[in-house]
NUGUDO-918469 format. One line per 4 residues: number of its first residue (from 0); their letters; for each residue x, z, y of N, C-alpha, C. Coordinates in steps of 0.05 Angstrom, whole numbers, plus 5000, padded with zeros to 4 digits. Each point is the difference from the previous one (the first is absolute). Layout:
NUGUDO-918469
NUM = a = X:Z:Y:X:Z:Y:X:Z:Y ~ ...
//
This chain:
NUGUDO-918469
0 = xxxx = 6676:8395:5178:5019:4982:5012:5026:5016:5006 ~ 4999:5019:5013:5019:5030:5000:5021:4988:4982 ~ 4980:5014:4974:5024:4998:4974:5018:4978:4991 ~ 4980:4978:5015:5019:4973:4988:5022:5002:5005
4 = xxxx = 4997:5008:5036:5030:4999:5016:5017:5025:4986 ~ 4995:5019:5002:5014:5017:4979:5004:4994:4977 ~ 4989:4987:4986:5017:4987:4971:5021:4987:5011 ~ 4990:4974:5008:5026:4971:5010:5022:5020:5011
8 = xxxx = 5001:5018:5017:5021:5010:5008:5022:5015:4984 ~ 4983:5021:4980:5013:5024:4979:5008:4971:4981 ~ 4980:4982:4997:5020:4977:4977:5029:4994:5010 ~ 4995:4981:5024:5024:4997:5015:5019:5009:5000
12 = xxxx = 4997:5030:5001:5022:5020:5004:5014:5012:4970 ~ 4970:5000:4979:5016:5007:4988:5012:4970:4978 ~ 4998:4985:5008:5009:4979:4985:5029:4996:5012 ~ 5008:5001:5026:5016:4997:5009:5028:5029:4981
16 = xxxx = 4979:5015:5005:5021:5028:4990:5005:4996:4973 ~ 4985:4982:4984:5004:4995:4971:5024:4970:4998 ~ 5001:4987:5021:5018:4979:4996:5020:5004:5009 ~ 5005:5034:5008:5039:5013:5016:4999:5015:4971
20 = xxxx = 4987:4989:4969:5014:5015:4980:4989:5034:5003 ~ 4981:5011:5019:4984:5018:5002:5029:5018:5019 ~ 5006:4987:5018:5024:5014:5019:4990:5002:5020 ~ 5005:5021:5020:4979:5005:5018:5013:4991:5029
24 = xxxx = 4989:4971:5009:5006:4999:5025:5001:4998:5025 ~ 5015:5002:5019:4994:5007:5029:4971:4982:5014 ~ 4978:5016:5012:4978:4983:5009:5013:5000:5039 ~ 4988:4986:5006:5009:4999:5033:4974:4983:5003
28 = xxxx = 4979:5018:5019:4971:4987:5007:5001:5001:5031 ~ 5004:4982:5014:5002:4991:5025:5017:5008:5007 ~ 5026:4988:5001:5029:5008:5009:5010:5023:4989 ~ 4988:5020:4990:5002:5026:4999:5006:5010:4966
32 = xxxx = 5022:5013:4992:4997:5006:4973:4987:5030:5003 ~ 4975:4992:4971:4994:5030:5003:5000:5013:4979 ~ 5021:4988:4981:5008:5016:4967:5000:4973:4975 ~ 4994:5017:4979:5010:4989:4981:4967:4995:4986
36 = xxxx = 5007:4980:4987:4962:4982:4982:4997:5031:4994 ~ 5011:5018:4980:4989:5013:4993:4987:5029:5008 ~ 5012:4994:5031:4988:5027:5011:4978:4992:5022 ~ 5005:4974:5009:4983:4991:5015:4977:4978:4988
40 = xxxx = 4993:5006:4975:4981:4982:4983:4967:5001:5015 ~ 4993:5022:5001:4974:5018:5009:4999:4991:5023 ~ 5018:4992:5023:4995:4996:5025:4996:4980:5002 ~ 5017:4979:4988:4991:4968:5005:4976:4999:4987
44 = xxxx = 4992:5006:4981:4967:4988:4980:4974:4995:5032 ~ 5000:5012:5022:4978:5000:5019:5006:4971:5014 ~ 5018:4989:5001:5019:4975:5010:4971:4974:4990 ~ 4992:4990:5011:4983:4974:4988:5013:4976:5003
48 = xxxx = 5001:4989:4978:5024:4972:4994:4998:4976:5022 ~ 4966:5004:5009:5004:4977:5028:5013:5010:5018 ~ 5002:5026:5009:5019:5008:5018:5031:4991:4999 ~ 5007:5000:4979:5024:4988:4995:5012:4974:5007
52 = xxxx = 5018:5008:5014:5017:4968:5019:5023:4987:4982 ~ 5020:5021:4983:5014:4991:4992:5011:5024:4969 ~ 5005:4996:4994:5014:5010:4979:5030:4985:4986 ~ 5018:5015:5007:5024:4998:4990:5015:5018:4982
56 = xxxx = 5005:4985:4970:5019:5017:4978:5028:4996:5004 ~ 5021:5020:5001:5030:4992:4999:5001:5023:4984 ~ 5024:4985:4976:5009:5013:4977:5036:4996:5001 ~ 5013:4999:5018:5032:4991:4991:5013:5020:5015
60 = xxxx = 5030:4985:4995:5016:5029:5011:5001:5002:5025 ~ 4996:4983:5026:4992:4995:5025:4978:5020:5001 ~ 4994:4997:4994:4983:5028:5007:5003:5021:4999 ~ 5011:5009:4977:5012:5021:4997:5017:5022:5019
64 = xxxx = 5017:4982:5016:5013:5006:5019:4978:4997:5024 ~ 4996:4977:5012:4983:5005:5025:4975:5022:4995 ~ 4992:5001:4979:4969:5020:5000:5008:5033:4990 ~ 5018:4996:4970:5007:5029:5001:4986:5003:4974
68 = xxxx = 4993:4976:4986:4974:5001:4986:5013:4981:4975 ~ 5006:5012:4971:5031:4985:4978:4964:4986:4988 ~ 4978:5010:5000:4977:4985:4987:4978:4985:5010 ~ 5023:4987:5025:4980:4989:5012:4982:4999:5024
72 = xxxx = 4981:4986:5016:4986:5005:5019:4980:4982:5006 ~ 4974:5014:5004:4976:4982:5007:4991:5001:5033 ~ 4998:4990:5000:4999:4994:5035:4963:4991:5002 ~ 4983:5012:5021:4974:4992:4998:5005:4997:5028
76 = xxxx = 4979:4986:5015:4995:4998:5024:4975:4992:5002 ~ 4983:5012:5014:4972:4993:5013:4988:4995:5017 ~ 4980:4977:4999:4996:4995:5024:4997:5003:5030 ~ 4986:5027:4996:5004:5022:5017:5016:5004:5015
80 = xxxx = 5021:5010:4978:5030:5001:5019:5014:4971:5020 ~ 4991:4984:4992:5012:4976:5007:4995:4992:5023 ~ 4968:5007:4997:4985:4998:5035:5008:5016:5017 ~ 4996:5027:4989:5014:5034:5024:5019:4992:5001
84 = xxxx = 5014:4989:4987:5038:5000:5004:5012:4973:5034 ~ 4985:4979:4986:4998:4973:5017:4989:5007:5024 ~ 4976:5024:5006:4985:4997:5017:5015:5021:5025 ~ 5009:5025:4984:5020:5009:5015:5023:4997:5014
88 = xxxx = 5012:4980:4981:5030:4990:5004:4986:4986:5029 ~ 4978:4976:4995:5012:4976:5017:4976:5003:5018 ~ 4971:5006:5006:4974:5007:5009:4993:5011:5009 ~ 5011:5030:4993:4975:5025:5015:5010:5003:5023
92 = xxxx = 5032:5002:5017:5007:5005:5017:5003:4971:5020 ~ 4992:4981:4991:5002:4968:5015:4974:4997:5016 ~ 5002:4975:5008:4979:4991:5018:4978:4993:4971 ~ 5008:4984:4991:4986:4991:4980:4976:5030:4984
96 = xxxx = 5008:5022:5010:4976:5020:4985:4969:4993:5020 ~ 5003:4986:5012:4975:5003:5019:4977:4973:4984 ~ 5019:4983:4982:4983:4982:4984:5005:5004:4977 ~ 5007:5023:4984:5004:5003:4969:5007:5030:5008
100 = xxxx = 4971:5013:4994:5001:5028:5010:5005:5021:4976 ~ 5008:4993:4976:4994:5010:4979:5015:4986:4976 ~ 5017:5014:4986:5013:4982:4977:4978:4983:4981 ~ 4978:5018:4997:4981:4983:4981:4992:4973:5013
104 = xxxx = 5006:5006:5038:4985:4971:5007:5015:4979:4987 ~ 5035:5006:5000:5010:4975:4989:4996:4981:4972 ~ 4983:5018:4991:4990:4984:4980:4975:4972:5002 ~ 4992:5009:5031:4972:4980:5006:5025:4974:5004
108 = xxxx = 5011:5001:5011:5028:4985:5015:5009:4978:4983 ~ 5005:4988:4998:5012:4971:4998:5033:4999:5004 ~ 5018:4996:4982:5029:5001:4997:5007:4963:5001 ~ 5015:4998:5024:5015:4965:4994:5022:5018:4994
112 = xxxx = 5000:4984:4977:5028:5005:4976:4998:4969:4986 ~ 5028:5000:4990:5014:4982:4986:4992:4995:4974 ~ 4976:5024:4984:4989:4998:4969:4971:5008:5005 ~ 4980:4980:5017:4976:5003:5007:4989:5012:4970
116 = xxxx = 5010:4988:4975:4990:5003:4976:5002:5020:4987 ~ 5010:5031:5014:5011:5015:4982:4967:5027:4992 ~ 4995:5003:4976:4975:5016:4995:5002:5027:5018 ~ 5033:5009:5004:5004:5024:5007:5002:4998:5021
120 = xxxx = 4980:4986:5024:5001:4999:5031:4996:5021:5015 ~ 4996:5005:5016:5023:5002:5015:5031:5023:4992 ~ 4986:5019:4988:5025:5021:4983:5026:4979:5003 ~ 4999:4977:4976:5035:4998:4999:5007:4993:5021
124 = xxxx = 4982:4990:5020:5013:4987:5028:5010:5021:5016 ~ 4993:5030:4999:5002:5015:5017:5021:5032:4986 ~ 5009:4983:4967:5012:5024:4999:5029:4983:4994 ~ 5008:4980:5019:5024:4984:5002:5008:5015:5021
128 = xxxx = 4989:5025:5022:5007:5003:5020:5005:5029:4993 ~ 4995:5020:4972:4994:5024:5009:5024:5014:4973 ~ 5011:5022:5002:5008:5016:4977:4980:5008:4974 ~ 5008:4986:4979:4984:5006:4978:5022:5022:4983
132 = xxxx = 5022:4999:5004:5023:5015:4975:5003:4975:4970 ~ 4992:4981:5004:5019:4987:4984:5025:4994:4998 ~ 5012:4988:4970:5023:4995:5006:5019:4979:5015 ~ 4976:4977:5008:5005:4979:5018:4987:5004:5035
136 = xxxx = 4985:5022:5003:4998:5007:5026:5017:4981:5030 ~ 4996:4981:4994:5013:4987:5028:4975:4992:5024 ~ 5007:5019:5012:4969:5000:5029:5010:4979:5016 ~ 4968:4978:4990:5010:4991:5028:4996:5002:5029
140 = xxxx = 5012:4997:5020:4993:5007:5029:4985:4987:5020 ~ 4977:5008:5008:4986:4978:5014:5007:5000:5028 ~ 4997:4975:5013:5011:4996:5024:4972:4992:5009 ~ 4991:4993:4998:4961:5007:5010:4978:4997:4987
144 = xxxx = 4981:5016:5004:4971:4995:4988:4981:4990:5023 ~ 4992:4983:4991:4974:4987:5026:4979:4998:4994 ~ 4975:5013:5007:4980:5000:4987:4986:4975:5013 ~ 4987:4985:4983:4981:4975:5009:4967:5012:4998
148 = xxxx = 4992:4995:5022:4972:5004:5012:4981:4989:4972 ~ 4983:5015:5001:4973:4985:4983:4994:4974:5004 ~ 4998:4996:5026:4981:4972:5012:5022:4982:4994 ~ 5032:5007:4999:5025:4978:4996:5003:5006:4966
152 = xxxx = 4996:5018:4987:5010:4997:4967:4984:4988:4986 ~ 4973:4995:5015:4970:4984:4987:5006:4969:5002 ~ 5017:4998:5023:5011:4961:5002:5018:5001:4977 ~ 5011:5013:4992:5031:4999:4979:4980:5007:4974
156 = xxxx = 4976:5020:4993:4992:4995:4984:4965:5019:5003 ~ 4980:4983:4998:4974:5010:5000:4991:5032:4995 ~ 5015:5001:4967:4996:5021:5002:5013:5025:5010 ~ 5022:4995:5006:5009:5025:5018:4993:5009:5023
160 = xxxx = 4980:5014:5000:4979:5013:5012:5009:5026:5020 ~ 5020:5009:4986:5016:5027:5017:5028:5000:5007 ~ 5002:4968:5004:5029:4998:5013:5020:5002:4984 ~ 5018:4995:5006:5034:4997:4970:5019:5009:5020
164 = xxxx = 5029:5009:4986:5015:5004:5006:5026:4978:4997 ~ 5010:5001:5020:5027:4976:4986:5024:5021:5006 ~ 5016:4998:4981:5023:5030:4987:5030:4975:5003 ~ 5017:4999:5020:5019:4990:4998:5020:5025:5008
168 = xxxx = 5020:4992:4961:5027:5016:5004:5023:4988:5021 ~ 5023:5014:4999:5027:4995:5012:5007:4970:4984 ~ 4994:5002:4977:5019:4966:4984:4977:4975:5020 ~ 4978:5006:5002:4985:4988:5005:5005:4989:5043
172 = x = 5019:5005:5007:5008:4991:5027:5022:4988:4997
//
């Protein structure tokens, strides 16, 4: 199973590096650039594709200038990061850590959001709030998180068993 995820990934990557015309360019894996496809090839392959939240290609001259990077830039973000990032920003130091003691808890959790339908729950809901380094990066700001009790998120819906969060930004008052 290992290897699968290490194939899908070295494909990925190197399919990507074969459609910049074999030009080598800027990777940025959770906010962070940490080189170029071809020096950082070996490091991403341990990466497992479900981990993966997002993947973004930019190839134009906008980039060029904001990144520093004339061939381009792949942007990865993982789930991981999305939770540590959300959980720090808005959780660990609030009242709210005493019922979501743990970034992984927020995954038991329940999100009222506006795209109940989206496969990538809760991630995209929670990386509207955080720095990824894209080139559309517009954070938005929350003006409160309220966590709803188990015994109250089970009336709103059965199975939410470990309580939900309701995430209202600044546009949202």
């Amino acid at each position: 199973m290992k290897f699968l995820y290490s194939f899908t990934v070295t494909f990925l990557f190197t399919f990507l590096s074969y459609s910049q015309n074999y030009q080598n360019p800027l990777i940025i894996l959770d906010a962070k650039e940490i080189g170029y496809m071809k020096d950082v090839a070996k490091q991403l392959e341990p990466i497992n594709p479900n981990e993966i939240s997002t993947v973004t290609v930019y190839k134009d001259s906008v980039i060029a200038k904001k990144y520093g990077s004339a061939f381009g830039v792949i942007i990865i973000t993982t789930k991981k990061y999305i939770l540590d990032t959300f959980y720090k920003n808005n959780i660990e130091n609030s009242p709210l850590k005493t019922d979501i003691p743990s970034p992984e808890y927020l995954l038991k959790i329940e999100i009222l959001n506006k795209n109940p339908e989206s496969k990538n729950q809760p991630y995209d809901e929670f990386q509207k709030y955080i720095y990824t380094n894209t080139i559309n990066d517009k954070i938005k700001k929350i003006s409160s998180i309220t966590f709803i009790k188990p015994i109250d998120s089970e009336k709103i819906n059965s199975e939410w068993k470990y309580g939900a969060l309701e995430i209202k930004n600044e546009e949202e008052y």
